[in-house]
PLY file of the C-alpha trace (Angstrom):
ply
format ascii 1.0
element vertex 325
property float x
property float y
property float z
element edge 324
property int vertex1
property int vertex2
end_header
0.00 0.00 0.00
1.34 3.43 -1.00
2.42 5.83 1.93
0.27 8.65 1.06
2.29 11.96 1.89
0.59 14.44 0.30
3.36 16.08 -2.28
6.37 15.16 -0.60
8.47 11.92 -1.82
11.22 9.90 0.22
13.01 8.94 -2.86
16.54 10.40 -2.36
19.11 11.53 -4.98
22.20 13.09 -5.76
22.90 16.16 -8.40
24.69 14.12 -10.45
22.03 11.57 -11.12
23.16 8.81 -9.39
21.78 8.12 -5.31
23.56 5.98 -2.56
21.41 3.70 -0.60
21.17 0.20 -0.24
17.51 -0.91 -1.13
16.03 -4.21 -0.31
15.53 -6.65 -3.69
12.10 -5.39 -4.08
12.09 -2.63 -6.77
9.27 -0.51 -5.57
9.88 -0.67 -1.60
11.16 2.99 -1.00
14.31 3.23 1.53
14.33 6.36 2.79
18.16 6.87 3.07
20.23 9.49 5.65
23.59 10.44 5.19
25.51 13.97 4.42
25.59 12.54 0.86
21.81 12.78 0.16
19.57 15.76 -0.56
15.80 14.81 -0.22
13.75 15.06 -3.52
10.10 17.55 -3.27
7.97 15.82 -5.67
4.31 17.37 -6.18
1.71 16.02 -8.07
1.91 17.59 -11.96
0.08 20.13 -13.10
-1.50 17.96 -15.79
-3.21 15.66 -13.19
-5.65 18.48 -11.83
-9.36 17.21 -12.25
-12.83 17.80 -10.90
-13.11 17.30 -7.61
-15.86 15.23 -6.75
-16.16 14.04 -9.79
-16.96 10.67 -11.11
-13.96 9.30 -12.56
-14.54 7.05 -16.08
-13.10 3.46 -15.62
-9.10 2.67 -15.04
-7.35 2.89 -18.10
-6.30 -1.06 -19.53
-3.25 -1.64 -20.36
-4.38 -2.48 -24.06
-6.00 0.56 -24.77
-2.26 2.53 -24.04
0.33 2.49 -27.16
3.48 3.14 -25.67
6.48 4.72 -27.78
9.78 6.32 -26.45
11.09 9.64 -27.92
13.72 9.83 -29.32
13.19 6.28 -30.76
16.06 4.94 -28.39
16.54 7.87 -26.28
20.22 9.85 -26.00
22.95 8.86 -24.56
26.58 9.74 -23.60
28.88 8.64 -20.97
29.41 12.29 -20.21
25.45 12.92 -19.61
24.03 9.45 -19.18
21.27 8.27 -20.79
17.67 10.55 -21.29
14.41 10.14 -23.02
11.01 11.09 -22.63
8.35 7.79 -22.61
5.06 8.29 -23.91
1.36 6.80 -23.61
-1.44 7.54 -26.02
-5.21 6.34 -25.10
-6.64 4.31 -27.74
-10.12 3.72 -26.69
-12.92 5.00 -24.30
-12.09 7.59 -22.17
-10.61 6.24 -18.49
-8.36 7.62 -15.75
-4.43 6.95 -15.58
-3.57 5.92 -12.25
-0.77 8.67 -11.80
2.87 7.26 -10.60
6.33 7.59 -11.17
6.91 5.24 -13.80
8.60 1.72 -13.28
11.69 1.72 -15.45
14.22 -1.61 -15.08
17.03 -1.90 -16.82
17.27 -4.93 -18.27
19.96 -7.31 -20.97
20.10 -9.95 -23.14
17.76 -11.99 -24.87
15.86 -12.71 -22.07
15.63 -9.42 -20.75
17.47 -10.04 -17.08
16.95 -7.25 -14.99
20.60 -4.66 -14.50
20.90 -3.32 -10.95
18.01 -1.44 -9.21
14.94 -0.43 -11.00
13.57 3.26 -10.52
11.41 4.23 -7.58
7.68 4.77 -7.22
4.56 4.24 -4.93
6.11 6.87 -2.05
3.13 9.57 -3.09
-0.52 9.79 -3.55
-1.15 11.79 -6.72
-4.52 12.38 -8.24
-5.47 10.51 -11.58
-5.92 11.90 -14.74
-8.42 11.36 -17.40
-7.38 10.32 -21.16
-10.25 10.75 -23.37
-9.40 9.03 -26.78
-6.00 10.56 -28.48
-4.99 12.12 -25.21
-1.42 11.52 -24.55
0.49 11.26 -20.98
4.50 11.54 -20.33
7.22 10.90 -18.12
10.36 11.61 -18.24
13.22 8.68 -17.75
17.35 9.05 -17.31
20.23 6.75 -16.15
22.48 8.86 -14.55
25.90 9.04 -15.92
28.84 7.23 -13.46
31.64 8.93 -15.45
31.87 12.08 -13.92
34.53 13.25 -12.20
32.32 14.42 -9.66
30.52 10.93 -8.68
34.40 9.03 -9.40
35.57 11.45 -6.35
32.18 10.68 -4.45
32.94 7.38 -4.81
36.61 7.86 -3.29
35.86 9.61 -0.44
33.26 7.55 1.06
35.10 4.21 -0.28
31.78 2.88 -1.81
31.40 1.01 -5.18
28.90 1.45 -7.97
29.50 -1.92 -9.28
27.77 -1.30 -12.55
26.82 -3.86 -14.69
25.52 -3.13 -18.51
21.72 -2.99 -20.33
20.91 -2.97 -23.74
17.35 -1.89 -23.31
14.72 -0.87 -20.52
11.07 -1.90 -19.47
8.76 -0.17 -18.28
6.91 -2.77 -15.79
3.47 -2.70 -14.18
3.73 -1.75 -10.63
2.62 -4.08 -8.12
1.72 -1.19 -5.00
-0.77 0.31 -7.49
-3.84 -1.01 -7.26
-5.59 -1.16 -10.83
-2.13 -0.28 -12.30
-2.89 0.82 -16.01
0.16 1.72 -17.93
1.61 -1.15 -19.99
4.44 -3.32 -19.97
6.65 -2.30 -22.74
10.32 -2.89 -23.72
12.88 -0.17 -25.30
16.26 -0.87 -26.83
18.95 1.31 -25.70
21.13 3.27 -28.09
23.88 1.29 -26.46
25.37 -0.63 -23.81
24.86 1.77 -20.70
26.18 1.13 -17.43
23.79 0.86 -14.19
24.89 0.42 -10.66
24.33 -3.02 -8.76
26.04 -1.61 -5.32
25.88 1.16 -2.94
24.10 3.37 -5.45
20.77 3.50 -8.09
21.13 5.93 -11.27
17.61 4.87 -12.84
14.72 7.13 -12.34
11.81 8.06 -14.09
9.73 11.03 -13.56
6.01 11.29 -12.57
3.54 10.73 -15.43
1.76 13.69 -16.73
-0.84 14.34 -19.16
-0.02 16.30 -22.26
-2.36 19.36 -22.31
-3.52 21.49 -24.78
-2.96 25.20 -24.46
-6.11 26.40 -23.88
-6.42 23.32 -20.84
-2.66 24.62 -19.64
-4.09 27.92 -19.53
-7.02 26.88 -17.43
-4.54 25.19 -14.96
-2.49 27.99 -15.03
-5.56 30.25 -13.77
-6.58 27.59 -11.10
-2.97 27.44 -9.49
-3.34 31.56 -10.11
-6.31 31.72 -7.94
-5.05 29.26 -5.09
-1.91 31.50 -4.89
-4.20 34.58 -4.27
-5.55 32.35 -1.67
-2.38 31.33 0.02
-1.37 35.32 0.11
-4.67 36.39 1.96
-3.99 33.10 4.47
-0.61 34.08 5.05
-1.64 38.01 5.19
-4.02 36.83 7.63
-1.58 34.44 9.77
1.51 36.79 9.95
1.13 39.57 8.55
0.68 41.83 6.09
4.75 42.43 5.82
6.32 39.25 5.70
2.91 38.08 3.44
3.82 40.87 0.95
7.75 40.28 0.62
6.97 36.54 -0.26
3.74 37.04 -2.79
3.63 40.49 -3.61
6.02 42.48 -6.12
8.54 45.10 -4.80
5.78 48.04 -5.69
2.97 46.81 -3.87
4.48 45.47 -0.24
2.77 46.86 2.85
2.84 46.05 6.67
-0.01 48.03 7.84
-3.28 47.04 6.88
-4.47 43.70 9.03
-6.49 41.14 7.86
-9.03 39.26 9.81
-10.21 37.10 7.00
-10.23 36.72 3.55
-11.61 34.48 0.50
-11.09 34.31 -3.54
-14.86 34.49 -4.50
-14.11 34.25 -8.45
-11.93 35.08 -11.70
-11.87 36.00 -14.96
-9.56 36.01 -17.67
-8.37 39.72 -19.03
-4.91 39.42 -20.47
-2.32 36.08 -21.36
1.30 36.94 -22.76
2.13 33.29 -21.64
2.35 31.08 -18.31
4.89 33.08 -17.07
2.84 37.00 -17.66
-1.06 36.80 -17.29
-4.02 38.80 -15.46
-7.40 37.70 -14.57
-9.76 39.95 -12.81
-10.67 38.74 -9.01
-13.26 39.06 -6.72
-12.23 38.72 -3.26
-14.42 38.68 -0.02
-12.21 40.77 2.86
-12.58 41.65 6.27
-9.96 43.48 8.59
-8.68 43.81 11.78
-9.13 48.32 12.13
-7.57 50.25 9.74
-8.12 48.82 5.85
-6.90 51.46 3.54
-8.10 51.24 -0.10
-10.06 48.30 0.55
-13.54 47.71 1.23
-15.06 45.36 3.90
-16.42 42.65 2.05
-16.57 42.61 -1.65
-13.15 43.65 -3.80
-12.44 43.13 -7.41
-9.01 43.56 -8.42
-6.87 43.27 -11.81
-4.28 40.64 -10.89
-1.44 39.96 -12.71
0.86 37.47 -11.98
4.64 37.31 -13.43
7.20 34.87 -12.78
10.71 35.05 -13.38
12.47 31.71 -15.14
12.48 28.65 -11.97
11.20 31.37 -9.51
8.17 31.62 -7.61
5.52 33.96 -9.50
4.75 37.28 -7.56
0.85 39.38 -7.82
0.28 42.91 -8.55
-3.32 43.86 -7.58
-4.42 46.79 -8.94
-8.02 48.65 -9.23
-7.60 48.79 -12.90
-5.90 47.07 -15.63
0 1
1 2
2 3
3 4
4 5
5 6
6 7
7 8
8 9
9 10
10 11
11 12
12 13
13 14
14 15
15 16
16 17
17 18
18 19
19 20
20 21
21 22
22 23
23 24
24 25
25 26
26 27
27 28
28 29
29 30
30 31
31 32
32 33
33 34
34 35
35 36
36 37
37 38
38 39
39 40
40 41
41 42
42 43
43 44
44 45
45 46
46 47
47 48
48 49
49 50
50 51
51 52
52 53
53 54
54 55
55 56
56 57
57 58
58 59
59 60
60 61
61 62
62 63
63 64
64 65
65 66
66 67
67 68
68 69
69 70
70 71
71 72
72 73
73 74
74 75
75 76
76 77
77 78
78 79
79 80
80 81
81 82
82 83
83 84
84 85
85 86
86 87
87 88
88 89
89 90
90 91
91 92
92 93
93 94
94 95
95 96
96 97
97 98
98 99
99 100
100 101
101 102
102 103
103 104
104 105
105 106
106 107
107 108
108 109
109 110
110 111
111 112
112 113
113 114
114 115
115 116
116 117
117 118
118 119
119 120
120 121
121 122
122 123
123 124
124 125
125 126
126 127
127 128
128 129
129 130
130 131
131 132
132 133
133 134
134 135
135 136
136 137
137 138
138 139
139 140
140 141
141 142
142 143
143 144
144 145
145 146
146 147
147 148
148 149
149 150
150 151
151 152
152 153
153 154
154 155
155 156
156 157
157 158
158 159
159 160
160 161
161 162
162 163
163 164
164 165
165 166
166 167
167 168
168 169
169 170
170 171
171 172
172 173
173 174
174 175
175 176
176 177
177 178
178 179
179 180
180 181
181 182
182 183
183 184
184 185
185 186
186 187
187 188
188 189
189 190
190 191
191 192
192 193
193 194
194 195
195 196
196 197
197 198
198 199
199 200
200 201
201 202
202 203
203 204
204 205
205 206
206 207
207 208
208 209
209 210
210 211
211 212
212 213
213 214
214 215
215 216
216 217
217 218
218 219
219 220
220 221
221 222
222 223
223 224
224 225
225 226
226 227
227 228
228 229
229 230
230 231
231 232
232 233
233 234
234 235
235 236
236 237
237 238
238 239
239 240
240 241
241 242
242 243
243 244
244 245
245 246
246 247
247 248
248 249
249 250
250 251
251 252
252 253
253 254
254 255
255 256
256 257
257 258
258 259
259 260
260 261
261 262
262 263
263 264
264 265
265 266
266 267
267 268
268 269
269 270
270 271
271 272
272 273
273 274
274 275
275 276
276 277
277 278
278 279
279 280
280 281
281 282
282 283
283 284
284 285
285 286
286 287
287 288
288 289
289 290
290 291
291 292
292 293
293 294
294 295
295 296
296 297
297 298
298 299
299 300
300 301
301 302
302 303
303 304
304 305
305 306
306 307
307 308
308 309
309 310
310 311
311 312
312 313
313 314
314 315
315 316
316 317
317 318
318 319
319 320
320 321
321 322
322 323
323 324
């Protein structure tokens, strides 16, 4: 049975690709490792696997209705950057959910397909499922981290450990027995080459959490619900401690204040105005607010502000709220 914490993952990894830890033989038992070596991995559910709450979902996707391909055809690979490619599932038939995971990847060789070292990790999150109507298409990334950097060969020195690699010629994606009503197929995918995966000390195979490939105007409608819930988090944290330190972390430079308290507030509704892309947009907002005293340019109760919401490259986006556009 999965451990279900919410958003955060005990799957542990290294910058270079490759994580230390000895795991048990079972693939899909999650070790959560300690050590100065390790850096612990924040893994939220995908943007793509929003839905309806409430909702009722269509049947589990079967592993027949799913064609599988990899892209590029055999992924890249060098011994410099290790081995990436992007796996990819496209619903055939009626419309179902896709039980949402990191994928299963196992490195495998020969004829027979023998399993290579340590398969990636998965089951350590709950995430919500997605629905594939028919032609939708769902993603995941998947890498073998490279054990020829100079980097992980000093890691390796200093701690006296051994990667002990061994070498696949393709991988497989495998169905993963702590899902129930697991629905992605089986599938195997030749490697571009021989590449080298650990059998000691460390894993280097990972694979990312499956996503469903959206079209722009559905990115744009997840873009304005994560929008919204960021207004909300502002007026919580406004409420909770502060208008000062609230501002500095969700407000631009412009618009932070530390006077005016709040006592409560609530996102009552949006509406697009303006989209230059994810990272630039505005949507008009109707907020319900009540305050401690003093409240400025707000009313009590009903507010409708232009809100636009900018976000520099791998940053967290900051709000400007403003009376008109």
């Amino acid at each position: 049975m999965k451990t279900q914490l919410k958003g955060v993952a005990v799957h542990t990894h290294l910058q270079h690709g490759v994580s230390k830890g000895h795991l048990p033989p079972n693939k899909f038992v999650v070790a959560a490792v300690t050590g100065a070596l390790l850096a612990t991995s924040l893994f939220t559910a995908p943007l793509a696997s929003a839905t309806v709450k409430n909702a009722t979902l269509p049947p589990t996707c079967r592993p027949a209705q799913l064609r599988p391909w990899m892209s590029p055809r055999q992924g890249t690979y060098s011994a410099s950057a290790g081995f990436k490619a992007t796996l990819w599932f496209q619903n055939t038939g009626a419309t179902c959910t896709l039980i949402v995971d990191n994928v299963p990847i196992q490195g495998v060789s020969g004829p027979s397909n023998t399993p290579v070292g340590v398969g990636s990790v998965s089951g350590a999150v709950q995430y919500t499922p997605i629905v594939l109507a028919n032609g939708d298409r769902a993603y995941a990334s998947v890498s073998i981290g490279s054990i020829s950097t100079e980097a992980f060969k000093k890691l390796v020195r200093e701690h006296g450990s051994s990667c002990d690699p061994k070498y696949a010629d393709g991988i497989e994606v495998e169905s993963n027995p702590a899902v129930r009503s697991d629905s992605w197929p089986s599938h195997y995918f030749a490697l571009p080459e021989q590449v080298p995966i650990c059998t000691k000390d460390y894993f280097n195979v990972a694979a990312g959490v499956i996503q469903k490939l959206l079209t722009p105007a559905q990115a744009r409608q997840v873009a304005y619900e994560h929008a919204a819930n960021e207004l909300q988090d502002y007026l919580n944290y406004w409420h909770l401690v502060g208008p000062s330190t609230a501002s500095k972390l969700f407000l631009v430079s412009s618009q932070r204040d530390g006077t005016v308290k709040l006592a409560s507030g609530k996102v009552l509704s949006y509406h697009p105005y303006s989209w230059k892309s994810q990272n630039d947009f505005t949507l008009l907002m109707s907020l319900d607010l009540h305050f401690d005293g003093w409240h400025g340019a707000w009313n009590v109760g009903k507010n409708d502000r232009f809100v636009t919401f900018t976000r520099a490259s791998h940053g967290q986006p900051l709000m400007a709220l403003n009376t008109g556009p």
